[in-house]
PyMOL Python script that loads the backbone (N, CA, C, O; Angstrom):
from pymol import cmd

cmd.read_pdbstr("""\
ATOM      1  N   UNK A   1       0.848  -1.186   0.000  1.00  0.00           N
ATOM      2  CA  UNK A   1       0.000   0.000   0.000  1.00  0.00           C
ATOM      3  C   UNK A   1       0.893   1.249   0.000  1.00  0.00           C
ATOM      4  O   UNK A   1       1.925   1.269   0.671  1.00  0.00           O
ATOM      5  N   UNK A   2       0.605   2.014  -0.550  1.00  0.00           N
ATOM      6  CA  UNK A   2       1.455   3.451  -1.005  1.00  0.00           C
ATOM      7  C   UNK A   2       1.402   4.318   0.093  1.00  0.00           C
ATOM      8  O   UNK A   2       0.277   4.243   0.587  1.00  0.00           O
ATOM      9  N   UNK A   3       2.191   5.188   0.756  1.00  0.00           N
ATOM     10  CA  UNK A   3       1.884   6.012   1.944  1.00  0.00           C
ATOM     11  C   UNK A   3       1.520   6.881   1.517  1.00  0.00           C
ATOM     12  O   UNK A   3       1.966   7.200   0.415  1.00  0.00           O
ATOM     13  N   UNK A   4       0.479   7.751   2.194  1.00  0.00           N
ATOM     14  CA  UNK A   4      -0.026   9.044   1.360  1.00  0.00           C
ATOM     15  C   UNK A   4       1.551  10.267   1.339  1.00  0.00           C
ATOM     16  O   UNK A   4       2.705  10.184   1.759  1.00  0.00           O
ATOM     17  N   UNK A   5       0.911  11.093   0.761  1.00  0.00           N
ATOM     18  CA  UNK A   5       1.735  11.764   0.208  1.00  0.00           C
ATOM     19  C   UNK A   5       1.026  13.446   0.423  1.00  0.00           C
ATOM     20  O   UNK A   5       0.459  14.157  -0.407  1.00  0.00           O
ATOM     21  N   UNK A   6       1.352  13.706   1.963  1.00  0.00           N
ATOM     22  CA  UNK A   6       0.664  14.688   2.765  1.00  0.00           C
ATOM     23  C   UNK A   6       1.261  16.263   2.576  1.00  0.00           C
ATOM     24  O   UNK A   6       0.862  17.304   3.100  1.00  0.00           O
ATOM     25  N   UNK A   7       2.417  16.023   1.585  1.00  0.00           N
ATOM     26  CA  UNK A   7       2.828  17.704   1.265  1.00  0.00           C
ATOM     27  C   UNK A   7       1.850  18.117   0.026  1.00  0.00           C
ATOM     28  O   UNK A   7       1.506  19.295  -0.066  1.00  0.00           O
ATOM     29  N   UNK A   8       1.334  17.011  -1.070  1.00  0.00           N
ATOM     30  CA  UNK A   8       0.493  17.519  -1.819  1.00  0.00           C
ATOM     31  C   UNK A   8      -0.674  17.641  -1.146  1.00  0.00           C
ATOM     32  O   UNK A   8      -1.431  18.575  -1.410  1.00  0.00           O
ATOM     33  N   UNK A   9      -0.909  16.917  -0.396  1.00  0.00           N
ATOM     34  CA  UNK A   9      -2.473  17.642   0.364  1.00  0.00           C
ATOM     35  C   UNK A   9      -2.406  18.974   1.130  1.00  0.00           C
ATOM     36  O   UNK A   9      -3.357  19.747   1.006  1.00  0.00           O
ATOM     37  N   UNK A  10      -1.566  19.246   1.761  1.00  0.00           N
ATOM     38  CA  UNK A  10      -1.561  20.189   2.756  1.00  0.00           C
ATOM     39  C   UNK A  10      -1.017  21.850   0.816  1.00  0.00           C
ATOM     40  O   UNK A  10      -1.542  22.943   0.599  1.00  0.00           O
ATOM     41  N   UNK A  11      -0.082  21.249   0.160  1.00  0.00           N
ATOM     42  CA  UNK A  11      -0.153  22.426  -0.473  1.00  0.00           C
ATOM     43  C   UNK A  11      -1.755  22.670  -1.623  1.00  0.00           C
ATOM     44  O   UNK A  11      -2.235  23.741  -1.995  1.00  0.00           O
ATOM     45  N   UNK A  12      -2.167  21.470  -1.883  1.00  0.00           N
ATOM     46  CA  UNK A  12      -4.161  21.196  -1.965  1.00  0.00           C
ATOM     47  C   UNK A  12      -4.889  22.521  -1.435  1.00  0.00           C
ATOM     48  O   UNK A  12      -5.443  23.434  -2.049  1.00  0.00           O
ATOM     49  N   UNK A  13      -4.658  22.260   0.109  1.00  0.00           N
ATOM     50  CA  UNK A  13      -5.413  22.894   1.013  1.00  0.00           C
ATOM     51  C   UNK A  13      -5.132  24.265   0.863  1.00  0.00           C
ATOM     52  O   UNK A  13      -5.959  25.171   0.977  1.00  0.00           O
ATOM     53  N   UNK A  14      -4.014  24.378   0.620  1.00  0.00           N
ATOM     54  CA  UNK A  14      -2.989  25.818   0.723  1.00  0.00           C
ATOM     55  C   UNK A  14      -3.783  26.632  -0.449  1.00  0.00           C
ATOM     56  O   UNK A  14      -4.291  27.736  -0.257  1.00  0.00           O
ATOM     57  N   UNK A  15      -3.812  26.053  -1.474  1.00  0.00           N
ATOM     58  CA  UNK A  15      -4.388  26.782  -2.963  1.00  0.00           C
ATOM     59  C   UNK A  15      -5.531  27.007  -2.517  1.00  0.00           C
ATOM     60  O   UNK A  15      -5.943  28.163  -2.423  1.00  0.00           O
ATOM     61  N   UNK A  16      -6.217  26.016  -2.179  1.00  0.00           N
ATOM     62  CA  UNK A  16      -7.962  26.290  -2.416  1.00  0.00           C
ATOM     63  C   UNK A  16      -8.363  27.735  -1.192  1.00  0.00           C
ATOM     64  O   UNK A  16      -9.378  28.428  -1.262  1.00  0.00           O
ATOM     65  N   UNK A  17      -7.341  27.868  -0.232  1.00  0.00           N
ATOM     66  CA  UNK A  17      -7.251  28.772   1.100  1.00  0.00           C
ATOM     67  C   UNK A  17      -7.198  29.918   0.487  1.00  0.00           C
ATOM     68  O   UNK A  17      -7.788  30.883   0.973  1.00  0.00           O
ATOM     69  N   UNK A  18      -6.390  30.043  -0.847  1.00  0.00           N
ATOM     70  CA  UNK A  18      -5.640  31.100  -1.458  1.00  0.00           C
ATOM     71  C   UNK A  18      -6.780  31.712  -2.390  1.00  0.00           C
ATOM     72  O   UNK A  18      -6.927  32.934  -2.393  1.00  0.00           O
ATOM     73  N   UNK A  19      -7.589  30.901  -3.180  1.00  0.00           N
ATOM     74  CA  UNK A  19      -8.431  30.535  -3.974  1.00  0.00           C
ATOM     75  C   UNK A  19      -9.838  31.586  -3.836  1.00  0.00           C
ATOM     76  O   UNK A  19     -10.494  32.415  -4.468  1.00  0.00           O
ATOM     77  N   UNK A  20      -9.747  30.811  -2.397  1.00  0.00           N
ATOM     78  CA  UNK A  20     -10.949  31.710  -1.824  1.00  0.00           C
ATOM     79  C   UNK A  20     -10.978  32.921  -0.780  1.00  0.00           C
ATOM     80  O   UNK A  20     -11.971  33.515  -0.361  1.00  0.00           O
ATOM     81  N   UNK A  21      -9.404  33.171  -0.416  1.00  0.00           N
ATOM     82  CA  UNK A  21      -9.566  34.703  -0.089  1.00  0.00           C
ATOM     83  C   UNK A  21      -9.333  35.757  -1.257  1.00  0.00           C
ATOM     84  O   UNK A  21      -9.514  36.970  -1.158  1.00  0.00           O
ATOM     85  N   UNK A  22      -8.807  34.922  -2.612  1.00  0.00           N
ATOM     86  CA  UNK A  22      -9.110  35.960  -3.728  1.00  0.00           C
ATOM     87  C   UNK A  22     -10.206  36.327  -4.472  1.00  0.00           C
ATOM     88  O   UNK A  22     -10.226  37.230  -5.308  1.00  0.00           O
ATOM     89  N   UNK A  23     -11.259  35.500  -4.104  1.00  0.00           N
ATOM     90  CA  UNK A  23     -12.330  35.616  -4.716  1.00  0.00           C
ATOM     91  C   UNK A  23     -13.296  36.696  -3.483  1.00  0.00           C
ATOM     92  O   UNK A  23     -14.043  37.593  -3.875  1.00  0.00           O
ATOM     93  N   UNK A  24     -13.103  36.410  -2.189  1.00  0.00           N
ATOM     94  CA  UNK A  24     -13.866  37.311  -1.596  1.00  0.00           C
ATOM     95  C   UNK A  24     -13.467  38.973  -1.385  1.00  0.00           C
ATOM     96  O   UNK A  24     -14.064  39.901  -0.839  1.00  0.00           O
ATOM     97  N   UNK A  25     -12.066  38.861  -2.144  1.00  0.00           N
ATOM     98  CA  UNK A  25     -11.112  40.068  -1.925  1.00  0.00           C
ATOM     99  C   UNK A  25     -11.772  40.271  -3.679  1.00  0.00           C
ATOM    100  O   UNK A  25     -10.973  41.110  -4.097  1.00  0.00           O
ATOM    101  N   UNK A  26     -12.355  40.094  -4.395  1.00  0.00           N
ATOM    102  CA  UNK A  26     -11.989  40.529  -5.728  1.00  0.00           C
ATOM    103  C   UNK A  26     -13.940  40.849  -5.699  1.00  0.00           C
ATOM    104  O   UNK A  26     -14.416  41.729  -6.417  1.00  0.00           O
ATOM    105  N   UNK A  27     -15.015  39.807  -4.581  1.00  0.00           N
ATOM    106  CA  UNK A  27     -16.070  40.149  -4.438  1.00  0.00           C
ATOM    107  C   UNK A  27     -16.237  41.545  -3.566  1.00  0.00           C
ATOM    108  O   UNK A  27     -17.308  42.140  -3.688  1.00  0.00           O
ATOM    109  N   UNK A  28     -15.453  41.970  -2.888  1.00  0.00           N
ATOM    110  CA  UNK A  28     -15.385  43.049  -1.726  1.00  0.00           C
ATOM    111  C   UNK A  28     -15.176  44.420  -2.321  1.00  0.00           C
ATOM    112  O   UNK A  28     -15.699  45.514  -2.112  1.00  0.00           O
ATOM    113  N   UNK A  29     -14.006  43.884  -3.331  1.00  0.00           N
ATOM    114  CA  UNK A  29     -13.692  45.050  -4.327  1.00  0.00           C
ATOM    115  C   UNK A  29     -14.532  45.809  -5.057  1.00  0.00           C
ATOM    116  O   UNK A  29     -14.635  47.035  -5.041  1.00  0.00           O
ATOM    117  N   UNK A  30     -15.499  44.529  -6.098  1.00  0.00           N
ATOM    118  CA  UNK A  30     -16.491  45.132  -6.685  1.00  0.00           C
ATOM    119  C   UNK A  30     -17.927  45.509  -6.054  1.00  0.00           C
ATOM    120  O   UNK A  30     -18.791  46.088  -6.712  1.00  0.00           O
ATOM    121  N   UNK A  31     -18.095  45.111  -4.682  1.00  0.00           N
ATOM    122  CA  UNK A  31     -19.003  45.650  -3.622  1.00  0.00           C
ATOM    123  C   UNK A  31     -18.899  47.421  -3.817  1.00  0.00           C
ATOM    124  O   UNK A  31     -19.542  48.330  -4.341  1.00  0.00           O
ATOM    125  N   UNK A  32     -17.429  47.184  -2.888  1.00  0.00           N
ATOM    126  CA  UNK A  32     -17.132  48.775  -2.881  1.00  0.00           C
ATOM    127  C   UNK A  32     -17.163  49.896  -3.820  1.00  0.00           C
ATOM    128  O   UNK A  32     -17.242  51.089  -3.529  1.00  0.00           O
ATOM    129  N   UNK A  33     -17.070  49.200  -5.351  1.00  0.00           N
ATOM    130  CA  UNK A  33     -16.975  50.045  -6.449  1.00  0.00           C
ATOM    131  C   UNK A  33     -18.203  50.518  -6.412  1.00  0.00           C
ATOM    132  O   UNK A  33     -18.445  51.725  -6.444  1.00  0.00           O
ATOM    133  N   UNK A  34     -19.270  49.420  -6.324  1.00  0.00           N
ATOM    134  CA  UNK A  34     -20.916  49.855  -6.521  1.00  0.00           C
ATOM    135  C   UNK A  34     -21.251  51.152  -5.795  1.00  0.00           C
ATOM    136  O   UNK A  34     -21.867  52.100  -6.282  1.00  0.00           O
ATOM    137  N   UNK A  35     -20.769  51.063  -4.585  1.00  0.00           N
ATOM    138  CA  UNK A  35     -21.624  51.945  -4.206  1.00  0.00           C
ATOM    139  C   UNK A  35     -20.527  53.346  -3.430  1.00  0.00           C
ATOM    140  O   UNK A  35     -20.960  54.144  -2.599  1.00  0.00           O
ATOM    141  N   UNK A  36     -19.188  53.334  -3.931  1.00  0.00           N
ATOM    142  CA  UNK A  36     -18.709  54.440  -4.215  1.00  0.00           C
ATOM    143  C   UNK A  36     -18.816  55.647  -5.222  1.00  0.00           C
ATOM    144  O   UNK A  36     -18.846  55.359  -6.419  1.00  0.00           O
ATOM    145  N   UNK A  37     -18.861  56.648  -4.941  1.00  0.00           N
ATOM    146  CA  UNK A  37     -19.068  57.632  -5.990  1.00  0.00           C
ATOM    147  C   UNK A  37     -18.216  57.655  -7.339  1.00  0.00           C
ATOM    148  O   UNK A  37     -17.087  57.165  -7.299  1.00  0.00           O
ATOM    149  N   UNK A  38     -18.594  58.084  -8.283  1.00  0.00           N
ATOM    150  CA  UNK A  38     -18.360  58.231  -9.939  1.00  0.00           C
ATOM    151  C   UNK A  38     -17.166  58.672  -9.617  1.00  0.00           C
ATOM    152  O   UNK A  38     -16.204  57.943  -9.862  1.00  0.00           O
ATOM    153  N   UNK A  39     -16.942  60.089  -8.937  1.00  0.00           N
ATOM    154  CA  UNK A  39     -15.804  60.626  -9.649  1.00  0.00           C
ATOM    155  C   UNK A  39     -15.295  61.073  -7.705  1.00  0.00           C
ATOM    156  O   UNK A  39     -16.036  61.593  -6.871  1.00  0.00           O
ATOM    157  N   UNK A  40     -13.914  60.657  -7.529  1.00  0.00           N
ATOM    158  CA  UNK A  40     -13.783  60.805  -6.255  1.00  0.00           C
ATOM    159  C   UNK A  40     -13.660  62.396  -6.047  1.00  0.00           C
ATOM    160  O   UNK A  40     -13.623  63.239  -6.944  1.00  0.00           O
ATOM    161  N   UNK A  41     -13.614  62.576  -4.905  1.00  0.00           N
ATOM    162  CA  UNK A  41     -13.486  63.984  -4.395  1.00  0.00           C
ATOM    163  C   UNK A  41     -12.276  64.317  -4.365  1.00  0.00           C
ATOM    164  O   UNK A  41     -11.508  63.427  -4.000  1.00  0.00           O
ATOM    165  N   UNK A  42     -11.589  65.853  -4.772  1.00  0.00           N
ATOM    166  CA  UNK A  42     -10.366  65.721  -4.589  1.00  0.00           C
ATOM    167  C   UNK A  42      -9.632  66.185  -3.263  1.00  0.00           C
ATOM    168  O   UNK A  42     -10.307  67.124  -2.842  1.00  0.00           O
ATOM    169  N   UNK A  43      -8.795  66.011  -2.595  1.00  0.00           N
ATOM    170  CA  UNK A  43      -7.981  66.081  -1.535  1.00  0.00           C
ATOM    171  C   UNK A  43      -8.196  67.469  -0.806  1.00  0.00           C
ATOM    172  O   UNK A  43      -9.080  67.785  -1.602  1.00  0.00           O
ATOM    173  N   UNK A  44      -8.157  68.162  -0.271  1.00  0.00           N
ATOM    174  CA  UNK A  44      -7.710  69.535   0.395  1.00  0.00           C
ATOM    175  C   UNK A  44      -6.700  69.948  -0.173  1.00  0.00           C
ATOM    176  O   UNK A  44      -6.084  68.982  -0.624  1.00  0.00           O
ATOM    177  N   UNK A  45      -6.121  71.051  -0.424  1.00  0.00           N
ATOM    178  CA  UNK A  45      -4.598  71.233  -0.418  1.00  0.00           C
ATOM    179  C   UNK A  45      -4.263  72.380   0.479  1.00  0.00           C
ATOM    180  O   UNK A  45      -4.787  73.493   0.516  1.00  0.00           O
ATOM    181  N   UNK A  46      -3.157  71.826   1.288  1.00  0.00           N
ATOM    182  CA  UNK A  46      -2.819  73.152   2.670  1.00  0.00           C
ATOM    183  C   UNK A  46      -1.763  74.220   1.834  1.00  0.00           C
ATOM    184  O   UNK A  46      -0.656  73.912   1.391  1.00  0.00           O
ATOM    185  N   UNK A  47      -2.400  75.506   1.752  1.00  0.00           N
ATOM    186  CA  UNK A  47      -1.493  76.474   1.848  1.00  0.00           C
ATOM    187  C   UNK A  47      -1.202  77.395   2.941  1.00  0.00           C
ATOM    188  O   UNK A  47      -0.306  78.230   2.823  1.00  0.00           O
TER     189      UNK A  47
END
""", "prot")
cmd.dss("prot")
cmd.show_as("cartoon", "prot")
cmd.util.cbc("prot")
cmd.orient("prot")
């Protein structure tokens, strides 16, 4: 019987971890776009 082979699982786990904080980081993103304004405001400037 073959011994498993637990660095491909654990780097498995690693991707799919990766996988899905880019997708909620790329869902969060386009959240924020929605309902930010068109054209941003511009800065103050101190004189």
């Amino acid at each position: 019987m073959p011994k498993p082979n637990y660095s491909y699982e654990k780097r498995q786990r690693e991707l799919e971890k990766k996988r899905k904080k880019e997708e909620k980081a790329a869902q969060k993103k386009a959240a924020g776009q929605q309902s930010a304004p068109a054209v941003p405001e511009p800065e103050p400037t101190q004189s």
